[in-house]
C-alpha positions as CSV (number, residue, x, y, z in Angstrom):
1,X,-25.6,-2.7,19.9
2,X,-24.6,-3.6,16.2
3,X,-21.7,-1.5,14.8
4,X,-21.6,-1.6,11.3
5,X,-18.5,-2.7,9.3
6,X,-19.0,-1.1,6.7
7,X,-17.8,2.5,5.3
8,X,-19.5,5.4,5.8
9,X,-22.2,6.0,3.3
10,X,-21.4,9.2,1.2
11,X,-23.2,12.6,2.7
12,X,-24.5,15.0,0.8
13,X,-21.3,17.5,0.1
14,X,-20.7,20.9,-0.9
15,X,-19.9,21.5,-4.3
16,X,-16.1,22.3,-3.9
17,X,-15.4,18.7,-2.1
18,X,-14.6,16.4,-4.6
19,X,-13.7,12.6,-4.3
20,X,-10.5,11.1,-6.3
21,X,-10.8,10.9,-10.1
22,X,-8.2,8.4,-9.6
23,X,-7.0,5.5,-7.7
24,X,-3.7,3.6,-7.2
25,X,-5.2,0.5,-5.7
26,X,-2.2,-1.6,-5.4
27,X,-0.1,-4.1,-4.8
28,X,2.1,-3.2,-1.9
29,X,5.8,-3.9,-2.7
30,X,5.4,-2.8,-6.6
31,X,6.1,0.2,-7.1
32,X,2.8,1.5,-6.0
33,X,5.0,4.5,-3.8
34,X,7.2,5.2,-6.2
35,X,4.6,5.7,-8.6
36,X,2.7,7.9,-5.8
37,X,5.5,10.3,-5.4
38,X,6.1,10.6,-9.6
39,X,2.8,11.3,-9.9
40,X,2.4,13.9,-7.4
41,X,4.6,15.8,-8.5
42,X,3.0,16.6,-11.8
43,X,1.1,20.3,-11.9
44,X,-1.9,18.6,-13.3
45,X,-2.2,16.4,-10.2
46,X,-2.7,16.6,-6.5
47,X,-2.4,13.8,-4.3
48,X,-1.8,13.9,-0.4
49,X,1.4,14.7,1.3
50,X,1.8,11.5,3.5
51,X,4.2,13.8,5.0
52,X,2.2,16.1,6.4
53,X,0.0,13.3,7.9
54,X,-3.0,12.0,5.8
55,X,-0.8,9.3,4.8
56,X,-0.3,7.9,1.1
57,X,-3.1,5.4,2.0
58,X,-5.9,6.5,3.3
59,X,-8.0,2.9,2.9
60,X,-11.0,4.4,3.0
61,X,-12.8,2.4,1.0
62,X,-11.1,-1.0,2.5
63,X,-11.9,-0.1,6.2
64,X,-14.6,-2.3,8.1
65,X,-12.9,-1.4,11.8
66,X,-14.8,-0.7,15.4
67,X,-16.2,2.6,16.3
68,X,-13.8,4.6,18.4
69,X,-14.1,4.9,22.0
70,X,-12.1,8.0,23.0
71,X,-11.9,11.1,21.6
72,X,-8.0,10.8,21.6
73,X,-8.7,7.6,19.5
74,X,-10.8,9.3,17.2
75,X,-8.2,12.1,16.2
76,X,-5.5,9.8,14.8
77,X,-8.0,8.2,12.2
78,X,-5.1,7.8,9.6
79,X,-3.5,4.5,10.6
80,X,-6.9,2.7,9.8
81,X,-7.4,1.4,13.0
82,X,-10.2,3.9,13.8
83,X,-12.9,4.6,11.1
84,X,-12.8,7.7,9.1
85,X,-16.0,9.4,7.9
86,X,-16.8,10.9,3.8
87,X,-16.3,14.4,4.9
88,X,-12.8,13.6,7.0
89,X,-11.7,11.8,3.7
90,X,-12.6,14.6,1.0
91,X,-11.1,16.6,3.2
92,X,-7.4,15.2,2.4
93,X,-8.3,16.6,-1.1
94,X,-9.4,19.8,-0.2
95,X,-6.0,21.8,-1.5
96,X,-6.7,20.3,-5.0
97,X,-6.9,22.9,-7.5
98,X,-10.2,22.8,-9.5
99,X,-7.9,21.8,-12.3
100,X,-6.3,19.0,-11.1
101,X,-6.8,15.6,-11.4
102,X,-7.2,14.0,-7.5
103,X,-5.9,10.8,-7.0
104,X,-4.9,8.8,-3.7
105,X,-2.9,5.3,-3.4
106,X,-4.3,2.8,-0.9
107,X,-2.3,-0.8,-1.4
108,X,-6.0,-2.4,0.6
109,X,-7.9,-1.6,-2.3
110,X,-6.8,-4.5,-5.2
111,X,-6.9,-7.4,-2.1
112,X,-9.9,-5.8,-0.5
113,X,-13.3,-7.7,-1.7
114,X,-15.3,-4.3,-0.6
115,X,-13.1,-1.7,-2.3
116,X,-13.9,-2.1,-5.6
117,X,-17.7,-1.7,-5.4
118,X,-17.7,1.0,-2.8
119,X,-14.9,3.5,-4.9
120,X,-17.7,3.0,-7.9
121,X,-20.2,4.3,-5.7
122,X,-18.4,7.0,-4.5
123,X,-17.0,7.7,-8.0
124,X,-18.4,5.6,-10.8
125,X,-15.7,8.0,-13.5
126,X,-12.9,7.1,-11.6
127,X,-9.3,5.7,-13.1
128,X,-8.1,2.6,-11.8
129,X,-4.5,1.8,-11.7
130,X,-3.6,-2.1,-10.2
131,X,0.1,-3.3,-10.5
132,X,1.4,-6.7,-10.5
133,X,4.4,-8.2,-9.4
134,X,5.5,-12.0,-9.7
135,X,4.0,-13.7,-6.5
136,X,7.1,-15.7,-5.1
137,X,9.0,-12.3,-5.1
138,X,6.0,-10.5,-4.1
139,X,4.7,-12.2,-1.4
140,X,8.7,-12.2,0.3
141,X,8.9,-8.3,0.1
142,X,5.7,-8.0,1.8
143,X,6.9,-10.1,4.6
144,X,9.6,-7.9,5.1
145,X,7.7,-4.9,5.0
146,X,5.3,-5.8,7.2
147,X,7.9,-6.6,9.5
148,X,9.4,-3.4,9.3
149,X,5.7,-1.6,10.1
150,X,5.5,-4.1,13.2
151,X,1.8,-6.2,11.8
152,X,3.9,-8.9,11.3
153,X,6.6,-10.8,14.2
154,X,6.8,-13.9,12.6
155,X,10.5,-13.2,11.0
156,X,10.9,-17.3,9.3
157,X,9.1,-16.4,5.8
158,X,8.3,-20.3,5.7
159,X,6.7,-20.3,9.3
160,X,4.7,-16.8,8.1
161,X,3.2,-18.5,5.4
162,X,2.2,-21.5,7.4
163,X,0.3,-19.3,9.4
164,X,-2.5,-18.4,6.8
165,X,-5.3,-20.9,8.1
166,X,-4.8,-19.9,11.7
167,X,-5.1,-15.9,10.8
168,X,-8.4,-17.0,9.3
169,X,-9.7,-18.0,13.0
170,X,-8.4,-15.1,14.5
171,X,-5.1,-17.1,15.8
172,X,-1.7,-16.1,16.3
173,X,-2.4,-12.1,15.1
174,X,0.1,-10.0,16.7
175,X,-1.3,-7.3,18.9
176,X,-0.1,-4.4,16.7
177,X,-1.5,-6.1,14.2
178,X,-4.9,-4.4,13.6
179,X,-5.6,-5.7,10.2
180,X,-5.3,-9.4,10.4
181,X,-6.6,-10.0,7.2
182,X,-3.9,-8.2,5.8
183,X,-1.3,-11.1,7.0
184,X,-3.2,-13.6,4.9
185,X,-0.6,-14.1,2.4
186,X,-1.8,-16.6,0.3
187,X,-5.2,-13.9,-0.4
188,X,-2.6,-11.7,-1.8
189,X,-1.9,-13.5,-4.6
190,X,-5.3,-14.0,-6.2
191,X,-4.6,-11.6,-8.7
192,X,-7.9,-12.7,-12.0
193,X,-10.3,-12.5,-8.7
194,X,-8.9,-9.1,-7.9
195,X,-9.2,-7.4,-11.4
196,X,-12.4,-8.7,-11.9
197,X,-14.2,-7.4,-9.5
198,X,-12.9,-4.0,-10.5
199,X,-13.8,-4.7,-14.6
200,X,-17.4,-5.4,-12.8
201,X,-17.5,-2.0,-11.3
202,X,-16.1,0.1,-14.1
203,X,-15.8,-0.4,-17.6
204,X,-12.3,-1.6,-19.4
205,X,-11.6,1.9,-20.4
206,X,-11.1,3.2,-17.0
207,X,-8.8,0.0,-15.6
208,X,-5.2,0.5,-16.3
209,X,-3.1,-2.9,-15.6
210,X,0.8,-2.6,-15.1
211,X,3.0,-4.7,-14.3
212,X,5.8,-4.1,-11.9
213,X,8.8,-5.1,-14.2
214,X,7.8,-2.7,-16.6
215,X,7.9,-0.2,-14.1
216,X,11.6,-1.5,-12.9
217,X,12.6,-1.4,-16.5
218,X,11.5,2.0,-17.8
219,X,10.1,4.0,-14.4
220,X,9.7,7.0,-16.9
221,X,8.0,5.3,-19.7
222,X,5.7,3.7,-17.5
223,X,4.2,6.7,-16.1
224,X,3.9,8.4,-18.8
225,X,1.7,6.2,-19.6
226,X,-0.5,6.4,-16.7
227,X,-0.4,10.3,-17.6
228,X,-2.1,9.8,-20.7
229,X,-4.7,6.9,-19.0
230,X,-5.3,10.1,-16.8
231,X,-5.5,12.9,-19.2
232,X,-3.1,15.2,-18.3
233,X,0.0,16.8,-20.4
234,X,2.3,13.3,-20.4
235,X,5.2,16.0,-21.5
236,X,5.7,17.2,-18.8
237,X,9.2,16.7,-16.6
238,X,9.1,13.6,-14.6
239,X,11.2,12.9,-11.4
240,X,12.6,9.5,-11.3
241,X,12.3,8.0,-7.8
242,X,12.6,4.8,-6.1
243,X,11.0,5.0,-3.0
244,X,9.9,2.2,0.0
245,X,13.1,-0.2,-0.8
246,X,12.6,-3.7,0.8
247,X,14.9,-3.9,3.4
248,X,15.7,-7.0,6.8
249,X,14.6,-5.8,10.3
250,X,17.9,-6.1,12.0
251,X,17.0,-5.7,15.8
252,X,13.1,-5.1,16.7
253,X,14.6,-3.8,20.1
254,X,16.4,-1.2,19.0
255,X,13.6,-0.4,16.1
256,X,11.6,0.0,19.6
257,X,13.8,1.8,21.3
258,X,14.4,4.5,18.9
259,X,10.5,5.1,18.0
260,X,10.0,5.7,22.0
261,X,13.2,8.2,21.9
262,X,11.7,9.3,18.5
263,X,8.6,10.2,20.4
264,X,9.6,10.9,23.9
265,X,7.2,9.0,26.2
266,X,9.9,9.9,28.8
267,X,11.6,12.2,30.6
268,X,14.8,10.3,29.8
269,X,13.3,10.0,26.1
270,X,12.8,13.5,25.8
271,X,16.2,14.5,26.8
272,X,18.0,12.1,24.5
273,X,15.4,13.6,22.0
274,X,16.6,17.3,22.7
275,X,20.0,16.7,22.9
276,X,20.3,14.7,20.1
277,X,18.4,17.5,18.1
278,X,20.9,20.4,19.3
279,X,23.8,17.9,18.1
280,X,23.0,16.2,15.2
281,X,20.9,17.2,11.9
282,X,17.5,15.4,11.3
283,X,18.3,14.1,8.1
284,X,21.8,12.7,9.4
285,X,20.1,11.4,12.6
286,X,17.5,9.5,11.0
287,X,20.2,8.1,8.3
288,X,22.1,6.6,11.2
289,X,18.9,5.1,12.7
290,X,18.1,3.1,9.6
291,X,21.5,1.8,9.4
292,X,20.7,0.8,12.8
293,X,17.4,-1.0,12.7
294,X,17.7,-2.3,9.2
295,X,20.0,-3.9,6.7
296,X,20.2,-5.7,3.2
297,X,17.6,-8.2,2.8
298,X,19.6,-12.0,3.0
299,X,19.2,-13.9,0.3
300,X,16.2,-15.5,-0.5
301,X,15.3,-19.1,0.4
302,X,15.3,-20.5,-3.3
303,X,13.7,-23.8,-2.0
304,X,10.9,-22.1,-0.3
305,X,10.3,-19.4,-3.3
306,X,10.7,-22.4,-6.2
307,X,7.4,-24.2,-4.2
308,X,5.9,-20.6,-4.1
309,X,6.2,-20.3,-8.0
310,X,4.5,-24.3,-8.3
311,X,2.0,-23.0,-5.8
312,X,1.2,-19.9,-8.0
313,X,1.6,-21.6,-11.1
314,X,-2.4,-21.5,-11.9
315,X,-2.7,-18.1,-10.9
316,X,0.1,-16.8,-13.5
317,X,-1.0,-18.7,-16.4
318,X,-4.9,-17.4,-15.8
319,X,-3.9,-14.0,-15.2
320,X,-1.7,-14.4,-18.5
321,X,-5.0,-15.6,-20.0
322,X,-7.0,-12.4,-18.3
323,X,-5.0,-9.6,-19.4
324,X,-3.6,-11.2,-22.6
325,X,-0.2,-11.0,-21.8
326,X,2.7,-13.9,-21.5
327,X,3.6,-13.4,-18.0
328,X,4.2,-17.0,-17.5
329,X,7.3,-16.1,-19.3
330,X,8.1,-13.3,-18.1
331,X,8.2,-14.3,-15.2
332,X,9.9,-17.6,-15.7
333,X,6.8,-19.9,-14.9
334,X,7.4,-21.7,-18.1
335,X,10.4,-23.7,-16.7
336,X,8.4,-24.6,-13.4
337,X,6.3,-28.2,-13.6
């Protein structure tokens, strides 16, 4: 029997479920968290608390996985291995306020090819908000995050690269990788692509374009802005946060070690769990694990990111052209030949 790939077609709803007026669609590694939890905490808006579960990205409209084929599989549909129906996704939502703007922050939607036309469908008013961040630096941070969310085990940035034509066959995908498109690095960077398909979904008024080192420079100023691409008071107090900082898996052992204590899968587990609970505060115990598992990122192989800016050189100078912007020198593409 054929499964289809594709998301669930939108049901008929009640008149109280509502899908997102807005949508943070990415880039991963710029800003697009840190913008998540500024914005969340405006009265005006409501976007779920990955905290309590839902996750900041829901990737609804970027999903094209296999039907479940457990029950127990099919109650953890937030990870985006398992597929998620309309009604289970409005549902995140349904604490909004009628007076609130709803908005969610999926990093799968700008690389996606699907994304785009599907969120029209859902919601052709919808607010669009894609950021941008200069592809050498980019494309490292998102290495080291997905090492540090276990998709990727390929630590040499060069060798992870190399690796893009095999991914595309289905080779060399790590088995907690359930998303193997998203270790195609090289489809990251296809920024003009990207926005266009969105500018073909929705019309230039409701596509907001940032780019990440405005958002580094002046994190306030920056989303004010987006407050007034949203419509909603952008006078009101704003928390400055820097969230999801990129940082060097030190030892993927003891990363393993202490999610299985985390999660006692043990009788041993659990008692290290307990104990260690009675002893030690949660915020101090989960300090000392970071320190732990991760570190400073090293410095950056300037070889390997100066044939990453020649590479990319096309793509900044016709984005520059897109969006009407100079980010060639910006982002010092004018001194690469």
């Amino acid at each position: 029997m054929t499964v289809s790939t594709e998301p669930a077609a939108p049901p008929q709803t009640r008149r109280r479920q509502r899908a997102p007026d807005f949508f943070i669609v990415g880039h991963a590694k710029c800003g697009t968290t840190a913008l998540y939890e500024m914005l969340r905490g405006h009265p005006q808006i409501f976007m779920p608390d990955y905290k309590a579960g839902a996750g900041k990205e829901p990737w609804y409209f970027s999903r094209s996985n296999p039907q479940p084929q457990t029950s127990s599989e099919r109650s953890i549909a937030f990870t985006g291995r398992y597929p998620m129906t309309f009604e289970e996704y409005l549902s995140l939502f349904k604490d909004a306020r009628e007076d609130q703007r709803i908005g969610e922050a999926s990093t799968s939607y700008l690389w996606s090819p699907t994304a785009a036309a599907a969120i029209a469908a859902a919601q052709p008013a919808a607010r669009i908000i894609a950021i941008l961040r200069e592809p050498a630096s980019f494309l490292r941070s998102l290495h080291l995050q997905l090492l540090q969310n276990h998709h990727e085990i390929e630590k040499d940035f060069r060798k992870a690269l190399a690796l893009d034509d095999d991914r595309r066959a289905g080779r060399n995908i790590p088995k907690l990788s359930y998303w193997p498109s998203a270790l195609i690095y090289s489809d990251r960077v296809r920024y003009v692509e990207q926005l266009r398909r969105y500018h073909a979904a929705f019309s230039p008024e409701q596509v907001l374009v940032l780019i990440y080192d405005d958002f580094q420079q002046d994190n306030e100023g920056t989303v004010r802005r987006v407050l007034r691409f949203l419509e909603v008071d952008d006078g009101a107090p704003i928390g400055v946060v820097a969230a999801n900082p990129t940082v060097r898996l030190r030892s993927e052992r003891v990363r393993d070690l202490m999610r299985s204590t985390r999660r006692g899968r043990n009788p041993l587990a659990q008692a290290v769990r307990a104990g260690g609970k009675a002893i030690v505060p949660q915020q101090v115990r989960h300090g000392v694990e970071r320190r732990l598992v991760y570190g400073s990122p090293r410095p950056p192989d300037e070889g390997l990111m100066l044939e990453l800016r020649r590479r990319y050189k096309g793509e900044v100078v016709a984005a520059s052209e897109y969006l009407g912007r100079d980010l060639v020198t910006l982002w010092g593409y004018d001194e690469i030949e």
